[in-house]
C-alpha positions in Angstrom: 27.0 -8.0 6.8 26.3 -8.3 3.2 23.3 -6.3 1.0 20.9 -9.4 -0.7 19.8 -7.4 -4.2 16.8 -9.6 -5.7 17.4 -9.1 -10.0 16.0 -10.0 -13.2 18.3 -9.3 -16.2 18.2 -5.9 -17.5 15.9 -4.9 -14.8 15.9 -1.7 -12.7 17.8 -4.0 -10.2 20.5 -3.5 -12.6 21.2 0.7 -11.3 21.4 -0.6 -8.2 23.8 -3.6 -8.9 26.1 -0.8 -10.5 25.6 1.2 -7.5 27.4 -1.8 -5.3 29.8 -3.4 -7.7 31.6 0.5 -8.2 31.7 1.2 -3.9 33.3 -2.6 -3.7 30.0 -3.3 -1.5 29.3 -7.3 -0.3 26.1 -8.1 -1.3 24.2 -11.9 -2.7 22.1 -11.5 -6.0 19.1 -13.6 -5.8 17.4 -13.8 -9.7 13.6 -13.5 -9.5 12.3 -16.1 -12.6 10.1 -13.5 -14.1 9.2 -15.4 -17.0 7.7 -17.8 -14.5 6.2 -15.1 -12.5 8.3 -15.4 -9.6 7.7 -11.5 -9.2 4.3 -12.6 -8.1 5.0 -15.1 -5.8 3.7 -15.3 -2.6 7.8 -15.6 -1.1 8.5 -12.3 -2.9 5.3 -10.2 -2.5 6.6 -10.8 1.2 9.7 -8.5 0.2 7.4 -6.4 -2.6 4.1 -6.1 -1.8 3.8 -4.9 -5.6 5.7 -7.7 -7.0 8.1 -5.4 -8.6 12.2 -5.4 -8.6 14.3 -3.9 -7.6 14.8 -5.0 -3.8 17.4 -4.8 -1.5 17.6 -6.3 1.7 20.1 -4.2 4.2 20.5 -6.2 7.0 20.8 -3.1 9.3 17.1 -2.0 8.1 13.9 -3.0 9.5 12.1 -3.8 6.1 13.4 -4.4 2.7 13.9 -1.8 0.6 12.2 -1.0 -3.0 11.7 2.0 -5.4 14.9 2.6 -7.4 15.5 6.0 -6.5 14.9 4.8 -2.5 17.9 2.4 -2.5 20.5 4.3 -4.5 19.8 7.2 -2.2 19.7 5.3 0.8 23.1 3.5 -0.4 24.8 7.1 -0.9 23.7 8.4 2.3 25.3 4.9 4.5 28.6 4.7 2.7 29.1 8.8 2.0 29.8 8.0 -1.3 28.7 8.9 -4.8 26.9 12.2 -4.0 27.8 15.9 -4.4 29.0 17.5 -1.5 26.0 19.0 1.1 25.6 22.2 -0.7 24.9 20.5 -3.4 22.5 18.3 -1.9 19.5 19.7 -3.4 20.7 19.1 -6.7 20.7 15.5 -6.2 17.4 14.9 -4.9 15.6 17.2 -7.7 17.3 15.3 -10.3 17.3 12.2 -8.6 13.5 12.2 -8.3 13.1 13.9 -11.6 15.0 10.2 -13.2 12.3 8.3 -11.2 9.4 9.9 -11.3 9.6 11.5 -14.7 11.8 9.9 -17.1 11.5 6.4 -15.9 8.1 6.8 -15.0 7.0 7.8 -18.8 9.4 5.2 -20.1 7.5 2.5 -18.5 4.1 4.1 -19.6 6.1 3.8 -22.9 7.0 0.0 -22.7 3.6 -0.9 -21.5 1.4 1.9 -23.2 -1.8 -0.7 -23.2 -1.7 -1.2 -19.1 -2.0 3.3 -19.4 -5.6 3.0 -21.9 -8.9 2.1 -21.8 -9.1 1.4 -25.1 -6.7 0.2 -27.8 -7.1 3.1 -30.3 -6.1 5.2 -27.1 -2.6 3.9 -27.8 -1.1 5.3 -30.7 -1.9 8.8 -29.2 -0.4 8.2 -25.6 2.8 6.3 -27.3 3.3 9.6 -29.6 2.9 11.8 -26.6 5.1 9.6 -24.5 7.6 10.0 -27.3 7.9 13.7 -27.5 8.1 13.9 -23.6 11.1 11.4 -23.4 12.6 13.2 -26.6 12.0 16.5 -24.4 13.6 14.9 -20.9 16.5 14.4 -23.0 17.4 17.8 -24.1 16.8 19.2 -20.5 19.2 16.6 -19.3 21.7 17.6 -21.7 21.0 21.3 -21.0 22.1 20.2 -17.2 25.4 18.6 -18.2 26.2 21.4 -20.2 25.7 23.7 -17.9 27.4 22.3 -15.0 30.2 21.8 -17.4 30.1 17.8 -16.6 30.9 15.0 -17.5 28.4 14.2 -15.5 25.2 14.9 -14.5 25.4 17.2 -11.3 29.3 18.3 -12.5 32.6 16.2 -12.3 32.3 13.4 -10.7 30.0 10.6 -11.4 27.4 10.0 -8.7 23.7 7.5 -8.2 22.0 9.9 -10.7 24.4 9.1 -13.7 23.8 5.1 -13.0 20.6 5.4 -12.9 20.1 8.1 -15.9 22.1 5.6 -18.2 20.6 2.6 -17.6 17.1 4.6 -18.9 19.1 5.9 -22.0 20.1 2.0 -22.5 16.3 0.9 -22.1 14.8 3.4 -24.4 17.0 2.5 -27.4 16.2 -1.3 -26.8 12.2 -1.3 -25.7 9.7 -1.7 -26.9 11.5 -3.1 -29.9 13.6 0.0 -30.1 11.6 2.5 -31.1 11.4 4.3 -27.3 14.5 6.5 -28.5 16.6 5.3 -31.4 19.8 5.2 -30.9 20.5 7.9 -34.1 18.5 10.2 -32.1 20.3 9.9 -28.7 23.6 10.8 -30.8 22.1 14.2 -31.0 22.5 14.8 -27.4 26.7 14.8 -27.7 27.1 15.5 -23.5 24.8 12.7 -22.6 26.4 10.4 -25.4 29.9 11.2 -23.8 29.1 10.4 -20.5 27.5 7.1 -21.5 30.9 6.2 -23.0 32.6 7.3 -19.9 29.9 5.0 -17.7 30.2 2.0 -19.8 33.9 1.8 -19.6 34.1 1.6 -15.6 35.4 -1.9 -14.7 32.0 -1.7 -11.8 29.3 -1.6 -15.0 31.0 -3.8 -17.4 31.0 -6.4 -14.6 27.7 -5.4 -12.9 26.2 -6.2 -16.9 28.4 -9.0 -17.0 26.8 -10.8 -13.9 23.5 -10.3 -15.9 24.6 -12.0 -19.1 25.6 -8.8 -21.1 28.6 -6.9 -21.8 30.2 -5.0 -24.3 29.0 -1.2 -25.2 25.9 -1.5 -22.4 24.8 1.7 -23.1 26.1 3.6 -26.8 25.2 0.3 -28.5 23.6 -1.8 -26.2 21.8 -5.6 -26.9 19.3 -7.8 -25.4 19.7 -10.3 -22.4 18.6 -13.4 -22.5 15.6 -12.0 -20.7 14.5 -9.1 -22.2 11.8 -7.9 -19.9 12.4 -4.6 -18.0 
C-alpha cells in the first residue's frame, strides 16, 4: 500500500519527499494550505497534534508519523535502504539527530528569532548568536566529509542524512531573506558545496522539487516557491 506524505512547498516535508521519490516508493502528497492555516486545522491536528509538517502516514503503522528525523529513519530501516552498513550504524543516528536537533533546530530559532525572546531588543543578540553557531555546524560538517573521504556525509554513498543536511544548506541561503547563510559563505565549505551539486543533479530531487513548484539548482543556487514558508 502506498505512504500519504502531507507537504507544504519547501517545507521539511520536502527531505522526506526526496527520501521516497529516490527508493521508487508509492506514496499520495496531500498539500496542507498553510497560508490558510490548514496546519492548524482541527482535520490535521488529528495527524499533528502540533500542527506541524512533515507527516507521513504508513499504512502498516498504528499512528502517523512526524519529526523529520523520525520518518527518514523509520523509511531506511523498512526498505534497508539509504543507510551505512550495521557497523556503521552509530554513525547515522549521531549525525542524523545532530541535523535535527542541532542544525535544524537553531535554523528555525533563526527563521523565527521573535517566537525564541521575550523582548524585541533580545533579537539582534540571539540572531547573531544563532549565526555563528550555524556558521560553526557547518565547518564540523565539512570536517566529517573530509574525513570520511565522502562525497557524502557518512563516506561514499549517499544516505537520509545527506537529504536532509541539503535541504537545511538550501533553507539557510534563502530564509529569513537570505541572510541565515549566504550563499558566498557556503562556498567556503568546498566538500559540502560538492556534494550539494552531486544531490541536486539526481533525477529523485530534481523531480521531488519539481512536484513542489521548483527546480533547477535546488540547492548551489536555490529560489523561492510560490510559498515561501518553511
Amino acid at each position: 500500500m502506498a505512504y500519504t506524505l502531507f507537504y507544504a512547498p519547501d517545507s521539511a516535508n520536502i527531505v522526506v519527499r526526496m527520501v521516497l521519490e529516490e527508493l521508487a516508493l508509492p506514496y499520495e502528497a496531500l498539500e496542507v494550505n498553510r497560508t490558510q492555516g490548514g496546519q492548524r486545522s482541527e482535520a490535521f491536528l488529528r495527524f499533528n497534534p502540533q500542527g506541524l509538517l512533515p507527516v507521513l502516514v504508513d499504512p502498516a503503522q498504528d499512528e502517523p508519523l512526524f519529526e523529520t528525523a523520525a520518518i527518514l529513519l523509520h523509511l531506511a530501516d523498512s526498505h534497508q535502504a539509504l543507510q551505512p552498513p550495521p557497523a556503521a550504524r552509530g554513525r547515522l543516528l549521531k549525525w542524523l539527530f545532530f541535523l535535527s536537533n542541532t542544525l535544524h533546530a537553531d535554523l528555525r530559532a533563526l527563521f523565527y528569532s521573535e517566537r525564541y525572546v521575550a523582548t524585541e531588543s533580545a533579537l539582534a543578540p540571539l540572531r547573531t548568536a544563532l549565526h555563528r553557531r550555524v556558521t560553526e555546524h557547518c565547518a564540523l560538517l565539512e570536517a566529517e566529509i573530509v574525513r570520511h573521504q565522502g562525497p557524502y556525509l557518512l563516506g561514499t554513498h549517499t544516505g537520509v542524512c545527506d537529504f536532509y543536511l541539503a535541504a537545511c544548506l538550501r533553507w539557510a541561503q534563502l530564509y529569513p531573506h537570505g541572510d541565515a547563510l549566504p550563499s558566498a559563505q557556503l562556498a567556503q565549505y568546498p566538500r559540502l558545496m560538492a556534494m550539494l551539486r552531486a544531490l541536486e543533479q539526481r533525477p529523485a530531487v530534481q523531480k521531488a522539487y519539481a512536484l513542489e513548484g521548483m527546480d533547477g539548482s535546488v540547492f548551489t543556487a536555490p529560489n523561492y516557491p510560490r510559498d515561501a514558508a518553511v
